[in-house]
Backbone and ligand atoms as CSV (ligand in chain L), in Angstrom:
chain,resi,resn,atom,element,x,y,z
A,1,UNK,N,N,129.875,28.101,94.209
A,1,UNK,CA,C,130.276,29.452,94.581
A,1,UNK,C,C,130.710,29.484,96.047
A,2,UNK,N,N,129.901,28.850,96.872
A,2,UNK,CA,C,130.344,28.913,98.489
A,2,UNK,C,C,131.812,28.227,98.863
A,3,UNK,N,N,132.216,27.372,97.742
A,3,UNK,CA,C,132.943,26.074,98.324
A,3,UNK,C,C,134.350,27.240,97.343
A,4,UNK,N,N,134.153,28.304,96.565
A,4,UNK,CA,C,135.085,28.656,95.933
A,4,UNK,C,C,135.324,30.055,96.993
A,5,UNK,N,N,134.659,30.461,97.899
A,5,UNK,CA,C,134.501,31.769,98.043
A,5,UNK,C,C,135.100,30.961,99.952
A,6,UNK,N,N,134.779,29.748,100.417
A,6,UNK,CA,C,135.056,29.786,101.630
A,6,UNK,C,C,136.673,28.290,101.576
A,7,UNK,N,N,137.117,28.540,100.608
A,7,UNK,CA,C,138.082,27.753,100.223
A,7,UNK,C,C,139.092,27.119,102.040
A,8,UNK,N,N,138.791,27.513,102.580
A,8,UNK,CA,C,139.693,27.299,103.777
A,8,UNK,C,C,138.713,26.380,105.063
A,9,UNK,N,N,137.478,26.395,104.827
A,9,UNK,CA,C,137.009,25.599,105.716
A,9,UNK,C,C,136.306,24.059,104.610
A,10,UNK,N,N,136.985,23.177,105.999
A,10,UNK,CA,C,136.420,22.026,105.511
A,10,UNK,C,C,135.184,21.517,105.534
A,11,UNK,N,N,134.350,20.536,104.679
A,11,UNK,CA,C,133.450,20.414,104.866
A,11,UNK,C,C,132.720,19.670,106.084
A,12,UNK,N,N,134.100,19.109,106.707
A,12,UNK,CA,C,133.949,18.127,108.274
A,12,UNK,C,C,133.395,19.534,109.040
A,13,UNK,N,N,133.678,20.352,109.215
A,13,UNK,CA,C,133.839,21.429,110.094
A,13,UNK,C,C,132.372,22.386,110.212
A,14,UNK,N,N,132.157,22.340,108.769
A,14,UNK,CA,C,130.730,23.068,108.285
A,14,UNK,C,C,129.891,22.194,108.813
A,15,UNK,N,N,129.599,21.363,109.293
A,15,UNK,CA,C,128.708,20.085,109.582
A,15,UNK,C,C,128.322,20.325,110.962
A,16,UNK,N,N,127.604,20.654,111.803
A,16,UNK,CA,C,127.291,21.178,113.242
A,16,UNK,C,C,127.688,20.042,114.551
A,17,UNK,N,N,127.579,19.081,113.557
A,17,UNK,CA,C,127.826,17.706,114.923
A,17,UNK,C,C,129.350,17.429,114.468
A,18,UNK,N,N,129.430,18.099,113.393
A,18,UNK,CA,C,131.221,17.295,113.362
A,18,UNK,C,C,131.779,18.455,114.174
A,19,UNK,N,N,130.998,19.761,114.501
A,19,UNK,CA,C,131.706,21.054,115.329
A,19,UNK,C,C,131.747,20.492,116.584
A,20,UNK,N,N,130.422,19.789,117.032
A,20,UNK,CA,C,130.110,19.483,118.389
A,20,UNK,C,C,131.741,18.083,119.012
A,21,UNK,N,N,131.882,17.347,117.994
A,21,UNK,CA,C,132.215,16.230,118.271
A,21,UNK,C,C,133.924,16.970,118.514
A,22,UNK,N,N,134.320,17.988,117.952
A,22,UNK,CA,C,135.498,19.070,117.982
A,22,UNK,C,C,135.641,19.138,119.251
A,23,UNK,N,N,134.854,19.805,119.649
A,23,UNK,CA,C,134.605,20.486,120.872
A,23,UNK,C,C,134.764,19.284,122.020
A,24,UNK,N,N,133.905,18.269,122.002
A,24,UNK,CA,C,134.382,17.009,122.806
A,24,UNK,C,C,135.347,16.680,123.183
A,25,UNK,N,N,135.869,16.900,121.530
A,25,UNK,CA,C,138.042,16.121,121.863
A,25,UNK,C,C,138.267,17.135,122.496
A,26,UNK,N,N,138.043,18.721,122.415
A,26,UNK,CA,C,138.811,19.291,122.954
A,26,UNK,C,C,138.743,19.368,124.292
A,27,UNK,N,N,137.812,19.290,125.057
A,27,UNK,CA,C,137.192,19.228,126.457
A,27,UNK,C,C,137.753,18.138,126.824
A,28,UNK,N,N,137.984,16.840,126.334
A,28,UNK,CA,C,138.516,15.445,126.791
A,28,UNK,C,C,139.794,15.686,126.934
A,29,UNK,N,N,140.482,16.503,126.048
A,29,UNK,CA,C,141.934,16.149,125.549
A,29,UNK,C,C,142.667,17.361,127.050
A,30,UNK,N,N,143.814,16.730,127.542
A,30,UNK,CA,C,144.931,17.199,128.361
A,30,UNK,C,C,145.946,17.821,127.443
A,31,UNK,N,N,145.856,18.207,126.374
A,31,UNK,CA,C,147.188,18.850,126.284
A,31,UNK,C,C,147.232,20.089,126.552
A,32,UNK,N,N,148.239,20.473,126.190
A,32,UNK,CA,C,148.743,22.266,126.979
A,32,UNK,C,C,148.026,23.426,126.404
A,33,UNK,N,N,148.239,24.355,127.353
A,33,UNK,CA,C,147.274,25.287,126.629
A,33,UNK,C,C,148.410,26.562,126.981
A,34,UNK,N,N,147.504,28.100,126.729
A,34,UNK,CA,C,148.111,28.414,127.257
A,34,UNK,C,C,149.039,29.167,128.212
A,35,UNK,N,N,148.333,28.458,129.255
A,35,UNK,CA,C,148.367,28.742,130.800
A,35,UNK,C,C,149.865,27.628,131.077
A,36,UNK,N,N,149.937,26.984,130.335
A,36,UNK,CA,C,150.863,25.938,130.213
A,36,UNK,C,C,152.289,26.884,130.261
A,37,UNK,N,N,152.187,28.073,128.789
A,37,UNK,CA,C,153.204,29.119,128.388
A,37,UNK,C,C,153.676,29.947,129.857
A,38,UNK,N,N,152.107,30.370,130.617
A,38,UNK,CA,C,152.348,31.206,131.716
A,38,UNK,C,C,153.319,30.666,132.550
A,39,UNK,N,N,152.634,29.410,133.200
A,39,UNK,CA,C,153.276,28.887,134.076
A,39,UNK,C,C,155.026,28.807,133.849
A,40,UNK,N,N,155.130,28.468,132.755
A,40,UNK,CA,C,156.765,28.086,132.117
A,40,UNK,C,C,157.714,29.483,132.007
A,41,UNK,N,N,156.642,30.120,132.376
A,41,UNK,CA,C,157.199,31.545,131.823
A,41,UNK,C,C,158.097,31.800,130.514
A,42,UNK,N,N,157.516,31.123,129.607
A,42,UNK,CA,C,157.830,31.121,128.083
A,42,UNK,C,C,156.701,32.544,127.599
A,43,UNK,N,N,155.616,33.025,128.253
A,43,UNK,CA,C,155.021,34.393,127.697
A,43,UNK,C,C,154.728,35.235,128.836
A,44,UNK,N,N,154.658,35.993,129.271
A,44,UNK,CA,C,154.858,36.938,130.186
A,44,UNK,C,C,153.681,36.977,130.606
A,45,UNK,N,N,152.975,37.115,131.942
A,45,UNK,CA,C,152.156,37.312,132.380
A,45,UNK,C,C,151.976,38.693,133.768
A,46,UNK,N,N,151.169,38.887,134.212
A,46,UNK,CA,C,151.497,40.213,135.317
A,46,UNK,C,C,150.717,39.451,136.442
A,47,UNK,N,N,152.210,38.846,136.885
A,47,UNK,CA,C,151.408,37.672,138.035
A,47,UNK,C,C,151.104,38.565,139.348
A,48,UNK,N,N,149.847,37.992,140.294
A,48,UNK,CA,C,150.056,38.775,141.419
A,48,UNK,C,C,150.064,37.949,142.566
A,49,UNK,N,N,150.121,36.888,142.464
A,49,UNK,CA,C,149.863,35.925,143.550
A,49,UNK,C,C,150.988,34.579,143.086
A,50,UNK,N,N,152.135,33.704,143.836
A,50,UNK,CA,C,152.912,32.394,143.247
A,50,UNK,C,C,152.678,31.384,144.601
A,51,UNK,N,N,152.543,30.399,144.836
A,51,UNK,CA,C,153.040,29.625,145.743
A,51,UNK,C,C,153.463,28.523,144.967
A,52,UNK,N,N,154.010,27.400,145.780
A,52,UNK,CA,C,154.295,26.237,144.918
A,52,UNK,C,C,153.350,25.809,144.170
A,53,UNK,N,N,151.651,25.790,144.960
A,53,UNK,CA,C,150.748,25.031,143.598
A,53,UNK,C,C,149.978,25.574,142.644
A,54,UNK,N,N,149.886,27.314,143.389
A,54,UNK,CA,C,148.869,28.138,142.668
A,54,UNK,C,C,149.872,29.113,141.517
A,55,UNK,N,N,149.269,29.998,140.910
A,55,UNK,CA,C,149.710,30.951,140.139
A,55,UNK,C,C,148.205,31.755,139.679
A,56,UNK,N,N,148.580,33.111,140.247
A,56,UNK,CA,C,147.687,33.932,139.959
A,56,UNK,C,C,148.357,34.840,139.512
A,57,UNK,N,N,147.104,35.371,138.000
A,57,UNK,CA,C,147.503,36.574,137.266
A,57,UNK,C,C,146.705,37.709,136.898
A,58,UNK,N,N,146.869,38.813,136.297
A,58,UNK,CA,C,145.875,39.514,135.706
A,58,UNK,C,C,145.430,39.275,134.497
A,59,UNK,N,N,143.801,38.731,134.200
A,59,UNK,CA,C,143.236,38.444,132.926
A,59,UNK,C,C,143.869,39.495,131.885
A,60,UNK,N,N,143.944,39.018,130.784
A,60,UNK,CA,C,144.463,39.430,129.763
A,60,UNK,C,C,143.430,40.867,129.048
A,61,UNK,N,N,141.976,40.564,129.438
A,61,UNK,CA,C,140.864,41.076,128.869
A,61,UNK,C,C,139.688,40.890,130.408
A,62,UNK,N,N,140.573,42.039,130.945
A,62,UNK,CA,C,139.646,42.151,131.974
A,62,UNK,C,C,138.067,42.865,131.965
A,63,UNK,N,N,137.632,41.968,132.660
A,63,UNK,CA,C,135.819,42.337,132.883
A,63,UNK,C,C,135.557,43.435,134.063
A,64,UNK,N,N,136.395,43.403,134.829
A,64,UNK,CA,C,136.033,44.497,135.997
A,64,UNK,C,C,137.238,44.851,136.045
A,65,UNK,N,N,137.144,45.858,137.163
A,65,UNK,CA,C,138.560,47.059,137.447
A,65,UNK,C,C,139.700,45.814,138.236
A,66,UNK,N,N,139.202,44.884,139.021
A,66,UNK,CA,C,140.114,43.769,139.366
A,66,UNK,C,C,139.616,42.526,138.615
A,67,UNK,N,N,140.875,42.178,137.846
A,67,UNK,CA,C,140.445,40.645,137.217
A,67,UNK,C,C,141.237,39.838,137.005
A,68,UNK,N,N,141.628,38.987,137.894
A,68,UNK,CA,C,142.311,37.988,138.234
A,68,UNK,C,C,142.361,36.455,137.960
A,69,UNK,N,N,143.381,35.239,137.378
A,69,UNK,CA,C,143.252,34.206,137.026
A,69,UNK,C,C,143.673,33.693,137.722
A,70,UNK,N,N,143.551,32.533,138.213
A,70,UNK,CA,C,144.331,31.888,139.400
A,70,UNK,C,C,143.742,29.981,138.634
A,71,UNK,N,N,145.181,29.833,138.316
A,71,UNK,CA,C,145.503,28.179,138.482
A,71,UNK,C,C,146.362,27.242,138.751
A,72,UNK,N,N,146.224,26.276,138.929
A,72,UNK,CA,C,146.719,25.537,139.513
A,72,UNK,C,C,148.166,24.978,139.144
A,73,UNK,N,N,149.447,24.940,139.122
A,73,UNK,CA,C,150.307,25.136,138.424
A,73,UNK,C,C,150.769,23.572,137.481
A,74,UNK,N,N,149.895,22.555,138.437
A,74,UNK,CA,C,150.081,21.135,137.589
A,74,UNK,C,C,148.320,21.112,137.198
A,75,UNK,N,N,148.130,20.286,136.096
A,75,UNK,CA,C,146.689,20.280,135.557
A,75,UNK,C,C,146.347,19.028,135.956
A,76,UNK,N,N,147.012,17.861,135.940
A,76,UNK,CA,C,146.472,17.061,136.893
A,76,UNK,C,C,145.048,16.590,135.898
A,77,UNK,N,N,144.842,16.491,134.648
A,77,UNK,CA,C,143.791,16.257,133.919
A,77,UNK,C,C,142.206,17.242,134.577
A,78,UNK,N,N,142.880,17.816,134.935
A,78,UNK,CA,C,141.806,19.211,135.697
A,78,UNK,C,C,141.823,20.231,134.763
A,79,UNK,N,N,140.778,19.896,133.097
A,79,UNK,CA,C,140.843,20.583,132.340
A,79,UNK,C,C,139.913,21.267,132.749
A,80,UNK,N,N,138.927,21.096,133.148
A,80,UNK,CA,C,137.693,21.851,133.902
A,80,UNK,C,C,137.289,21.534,135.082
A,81,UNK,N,N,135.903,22.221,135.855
A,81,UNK,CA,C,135.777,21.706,137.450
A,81,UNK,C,C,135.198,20.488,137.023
A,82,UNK,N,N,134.597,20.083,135.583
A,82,UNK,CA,C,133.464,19.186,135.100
A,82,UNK,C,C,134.453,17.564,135.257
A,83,UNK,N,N,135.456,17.305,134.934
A,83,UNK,CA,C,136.826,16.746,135.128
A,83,UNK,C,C,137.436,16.409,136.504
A,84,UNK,N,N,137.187,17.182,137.369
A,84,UNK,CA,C,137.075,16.790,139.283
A,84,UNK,C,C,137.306,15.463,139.707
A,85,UNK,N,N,138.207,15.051,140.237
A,85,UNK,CA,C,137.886,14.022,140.864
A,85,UNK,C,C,138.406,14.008,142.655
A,86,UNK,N,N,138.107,13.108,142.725
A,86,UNK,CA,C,138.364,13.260,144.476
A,86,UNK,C,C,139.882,13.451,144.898
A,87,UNK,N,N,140.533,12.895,144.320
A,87,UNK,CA,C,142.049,13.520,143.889
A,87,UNK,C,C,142.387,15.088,143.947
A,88,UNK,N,N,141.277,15.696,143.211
A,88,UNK,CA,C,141.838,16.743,143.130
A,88,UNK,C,C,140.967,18.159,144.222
A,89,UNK,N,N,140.421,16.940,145.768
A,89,UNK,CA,C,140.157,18.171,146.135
A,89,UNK,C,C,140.873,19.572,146.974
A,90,UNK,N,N,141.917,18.476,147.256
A,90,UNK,CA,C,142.932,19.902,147.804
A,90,UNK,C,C,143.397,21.292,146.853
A,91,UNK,N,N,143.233,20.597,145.876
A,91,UNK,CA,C,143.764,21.645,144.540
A,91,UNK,C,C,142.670,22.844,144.796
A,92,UNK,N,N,141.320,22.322,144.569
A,92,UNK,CA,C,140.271,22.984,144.391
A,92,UNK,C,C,140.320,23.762,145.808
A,93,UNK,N,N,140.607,23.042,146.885
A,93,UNK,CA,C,140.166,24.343,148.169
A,93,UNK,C,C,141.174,25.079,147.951
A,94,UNK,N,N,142.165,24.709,147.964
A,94,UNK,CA,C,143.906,25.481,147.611
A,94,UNK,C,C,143.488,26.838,146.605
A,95,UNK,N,N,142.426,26.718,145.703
A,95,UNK,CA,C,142.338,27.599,144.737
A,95,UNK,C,C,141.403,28.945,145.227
A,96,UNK,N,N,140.536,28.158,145.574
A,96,UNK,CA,C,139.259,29.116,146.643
A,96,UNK,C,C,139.967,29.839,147.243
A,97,UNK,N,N,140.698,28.873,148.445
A,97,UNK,CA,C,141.262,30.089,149.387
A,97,UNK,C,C,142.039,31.006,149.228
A,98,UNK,N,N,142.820,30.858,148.184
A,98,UNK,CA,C,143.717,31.527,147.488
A,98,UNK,C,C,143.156,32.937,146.812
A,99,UNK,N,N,142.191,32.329,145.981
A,99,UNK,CA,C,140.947,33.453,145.754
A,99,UNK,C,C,140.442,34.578,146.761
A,100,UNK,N,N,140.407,34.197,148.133
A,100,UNK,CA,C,140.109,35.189,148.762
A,100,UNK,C,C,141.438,35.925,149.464
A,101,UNK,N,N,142.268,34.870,149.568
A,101,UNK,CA,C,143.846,35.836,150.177
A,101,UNK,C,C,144.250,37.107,149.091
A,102,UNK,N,N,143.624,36.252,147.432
A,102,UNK,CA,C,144.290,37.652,146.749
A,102,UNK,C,C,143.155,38.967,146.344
A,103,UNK,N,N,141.916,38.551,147.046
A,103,UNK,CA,C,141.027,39.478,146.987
A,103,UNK,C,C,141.559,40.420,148.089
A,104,UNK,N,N,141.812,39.775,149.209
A,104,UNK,CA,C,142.475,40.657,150.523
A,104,UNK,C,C,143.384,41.663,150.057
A,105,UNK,N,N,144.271,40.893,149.204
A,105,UNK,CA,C,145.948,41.807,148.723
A,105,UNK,C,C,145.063,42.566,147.984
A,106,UNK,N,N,144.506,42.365,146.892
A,106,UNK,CA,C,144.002,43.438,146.065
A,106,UNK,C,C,142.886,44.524,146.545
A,107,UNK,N,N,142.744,44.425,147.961
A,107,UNK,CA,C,141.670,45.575,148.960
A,107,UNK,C,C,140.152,45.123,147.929
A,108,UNK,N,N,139.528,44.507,148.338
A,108,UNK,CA,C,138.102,44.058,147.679
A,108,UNK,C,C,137.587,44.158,148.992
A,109,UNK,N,N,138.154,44.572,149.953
A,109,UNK,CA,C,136.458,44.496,151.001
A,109,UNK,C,C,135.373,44.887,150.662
A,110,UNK,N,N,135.007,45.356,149.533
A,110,UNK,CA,C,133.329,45.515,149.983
A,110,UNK,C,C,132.672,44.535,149.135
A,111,UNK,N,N,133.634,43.072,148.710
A,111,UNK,CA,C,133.074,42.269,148.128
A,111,UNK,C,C,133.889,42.126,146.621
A,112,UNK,N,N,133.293,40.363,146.505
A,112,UNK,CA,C,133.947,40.292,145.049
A,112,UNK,C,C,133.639,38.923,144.141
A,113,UNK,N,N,133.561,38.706,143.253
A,113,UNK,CA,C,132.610,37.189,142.231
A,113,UNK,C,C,134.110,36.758,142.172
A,114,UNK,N,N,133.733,35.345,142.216
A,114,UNK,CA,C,134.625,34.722,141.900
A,114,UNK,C,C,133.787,33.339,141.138
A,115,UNK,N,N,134.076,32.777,139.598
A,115,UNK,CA,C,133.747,32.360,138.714
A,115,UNK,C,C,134.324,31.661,137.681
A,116,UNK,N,N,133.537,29.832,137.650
A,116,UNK,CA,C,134.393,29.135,137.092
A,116,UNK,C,C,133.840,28.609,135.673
A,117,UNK,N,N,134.189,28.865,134.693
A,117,UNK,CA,C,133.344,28.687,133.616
A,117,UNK,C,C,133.533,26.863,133.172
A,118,UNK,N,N,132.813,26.435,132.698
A,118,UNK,CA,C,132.812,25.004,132.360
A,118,UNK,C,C,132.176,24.668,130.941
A,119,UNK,N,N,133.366,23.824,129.903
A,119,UNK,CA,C,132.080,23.751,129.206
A,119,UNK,C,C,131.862,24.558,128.017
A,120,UNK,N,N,131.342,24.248,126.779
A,120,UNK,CA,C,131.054,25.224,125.954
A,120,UNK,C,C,129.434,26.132,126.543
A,121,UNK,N,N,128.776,25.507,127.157
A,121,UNK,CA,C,127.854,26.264,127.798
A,121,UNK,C,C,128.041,27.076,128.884
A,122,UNK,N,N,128.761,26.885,129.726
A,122,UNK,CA,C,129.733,27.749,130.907
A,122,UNK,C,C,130.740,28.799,130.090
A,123,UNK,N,N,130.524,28.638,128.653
A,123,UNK,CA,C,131.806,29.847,128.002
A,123,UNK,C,C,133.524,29.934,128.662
A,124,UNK,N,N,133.554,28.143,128.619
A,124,UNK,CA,C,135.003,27.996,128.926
A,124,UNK,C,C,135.745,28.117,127.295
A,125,UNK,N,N,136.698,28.707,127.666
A,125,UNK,CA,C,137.827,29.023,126.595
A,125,UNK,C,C,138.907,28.561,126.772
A,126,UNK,N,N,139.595,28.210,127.699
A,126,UNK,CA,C,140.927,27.547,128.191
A,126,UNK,C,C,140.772,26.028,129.047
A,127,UNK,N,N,141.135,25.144,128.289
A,127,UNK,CA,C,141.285,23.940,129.703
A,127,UNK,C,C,142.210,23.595,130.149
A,128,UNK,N,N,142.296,24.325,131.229
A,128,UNK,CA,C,143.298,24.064,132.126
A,128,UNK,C,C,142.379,25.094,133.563
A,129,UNK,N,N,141.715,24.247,134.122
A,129,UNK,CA,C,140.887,24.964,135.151
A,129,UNK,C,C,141.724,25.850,135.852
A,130,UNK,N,N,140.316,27.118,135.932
A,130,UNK,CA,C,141.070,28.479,136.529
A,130,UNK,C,C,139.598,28.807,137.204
A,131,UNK,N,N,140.169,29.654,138.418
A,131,UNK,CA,C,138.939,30.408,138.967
A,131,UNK,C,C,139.315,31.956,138.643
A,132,UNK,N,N,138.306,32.345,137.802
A,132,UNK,CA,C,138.007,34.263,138.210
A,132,UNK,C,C,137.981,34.532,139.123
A,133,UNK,N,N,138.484,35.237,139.493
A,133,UNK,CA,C,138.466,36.503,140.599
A,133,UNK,C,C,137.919,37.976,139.890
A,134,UNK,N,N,136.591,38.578,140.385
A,134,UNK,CA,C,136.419,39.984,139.643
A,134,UNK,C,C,135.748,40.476,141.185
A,135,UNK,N,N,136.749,41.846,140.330
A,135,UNK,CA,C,135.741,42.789,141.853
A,135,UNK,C,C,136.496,44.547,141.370
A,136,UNK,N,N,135.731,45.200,142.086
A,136,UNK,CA,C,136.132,46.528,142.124
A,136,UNK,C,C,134.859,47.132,141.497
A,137,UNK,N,N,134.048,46.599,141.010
A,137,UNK,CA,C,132.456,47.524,140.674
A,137,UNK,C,C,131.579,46.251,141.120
A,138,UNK,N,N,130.303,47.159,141.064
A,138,UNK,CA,C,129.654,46.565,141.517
A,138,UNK,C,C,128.945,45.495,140.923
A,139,UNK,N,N,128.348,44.123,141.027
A,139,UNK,CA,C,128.106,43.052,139.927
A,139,UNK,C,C,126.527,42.756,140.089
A,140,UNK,N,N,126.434,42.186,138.964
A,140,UNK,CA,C,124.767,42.181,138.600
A,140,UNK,C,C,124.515,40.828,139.327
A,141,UNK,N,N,122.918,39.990,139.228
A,141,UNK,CA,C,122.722,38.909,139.201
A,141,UNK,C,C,121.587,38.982,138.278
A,142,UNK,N,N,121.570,38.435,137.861
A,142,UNK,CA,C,121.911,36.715,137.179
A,142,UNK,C,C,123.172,37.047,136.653
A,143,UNK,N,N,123.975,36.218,136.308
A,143,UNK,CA,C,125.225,36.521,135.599
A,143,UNK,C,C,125.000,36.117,133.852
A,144,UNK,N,N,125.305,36.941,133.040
A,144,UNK,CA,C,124.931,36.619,131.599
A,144,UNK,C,C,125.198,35.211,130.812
L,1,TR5,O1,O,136.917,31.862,129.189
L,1,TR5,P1,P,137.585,31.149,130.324
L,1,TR5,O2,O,136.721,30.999,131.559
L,1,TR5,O3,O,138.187,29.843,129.873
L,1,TR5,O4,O,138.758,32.097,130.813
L,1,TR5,C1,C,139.981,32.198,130.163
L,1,TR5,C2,C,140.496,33.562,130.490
L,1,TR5,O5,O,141.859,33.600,130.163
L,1,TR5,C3,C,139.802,34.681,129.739
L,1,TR5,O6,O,139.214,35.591,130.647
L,1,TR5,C4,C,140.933,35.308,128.948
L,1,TR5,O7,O,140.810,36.711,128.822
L,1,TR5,C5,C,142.134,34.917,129.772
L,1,TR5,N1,N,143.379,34.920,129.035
L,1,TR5,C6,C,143.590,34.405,127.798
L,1,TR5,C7,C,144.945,34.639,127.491
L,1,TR5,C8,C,145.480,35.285,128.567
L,1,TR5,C9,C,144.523,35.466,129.527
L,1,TR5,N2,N,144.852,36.082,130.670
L,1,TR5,C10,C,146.135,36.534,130.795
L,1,TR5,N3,N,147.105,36.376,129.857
L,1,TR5,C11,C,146.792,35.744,128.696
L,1,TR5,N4,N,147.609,35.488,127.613
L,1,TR5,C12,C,149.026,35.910,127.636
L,1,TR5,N5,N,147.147,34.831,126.530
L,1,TR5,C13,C,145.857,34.400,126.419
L,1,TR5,N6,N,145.442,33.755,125.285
């Protein structure tokens, strides 16, 4: 009855370590995502920030009244910060600082999170490393 009623999932998939081992390739794997589309401007984004290496935008499904994506415009196998290598630390300050120039443009003085998810435990969804930018209310701690 289950195997007639869930006809579309495989049984590799139903298996918790064959989910886990999914998830691996996908965290390992460099291909495009798509931040890939943004950058190419093949899907439209509401950018607010360009230089040659960065690209910052407005999250699609924003969490606060300002919510901002900012990445790096080559991936550089910088699917996450977990992925880092010494190579890529200019990228990473390049991104920070960037983070706070567009907190400036966007008037955040009285403060603002900025947040990099990693990871299926970090509740990363995209690899192609990005830093959050959120601000405009006020934010909790611990973060959920
Ligand atoms: O969950 P992580 O940390 O990986 O963050 C990925 C972020 O990308 C999420 O906050 C999404 O809401 C955001 N996102 C996803 C898409 C998207 C976007 N922001 C702007 N424009 C987007 N488009 C056009 N398509 C998305 N799938």
């Amino acid at each position: 009855i289950t195997s007639a009623l869930t006809p579309h999932i495989s049984a590799a998939s139903q298996h918790p370590f064959a989910m886990a081992s999914e998830k691996d390739a996908a965290l390992a794997s460099d291909s495009p995502t798509i931040f890939d589309k943004i950058i190419n401007k093949e899907i439209p984004a509401n950018v607010v920030y360009e230089d040659d290496k960065v690209l910052a935008f407005r999250d699609i499904a924003p969490q606060a009244p300002t919510h901002i994506v900012l990445i790096p415009k080559v991936k550089d196998g910088l699917t996450g910060l977990s992925k880092a290598e010494e190579r890529h630390c200019e990228i990473l300050g390049h991104l920070l600082y960037t983070a706070k120039v567009v907190a400036k443009q966007e008037g955040l003085e009285e403060g603002f999170r900025v947040v990099i998810n990693d990871g299926p435990s970090g509740c990363q969804s995209v690899y192609h490393i990005h830093v959050h930018l959120l601000g405009g209310r006020q934010m909790s701690w611990p973060p959920g």
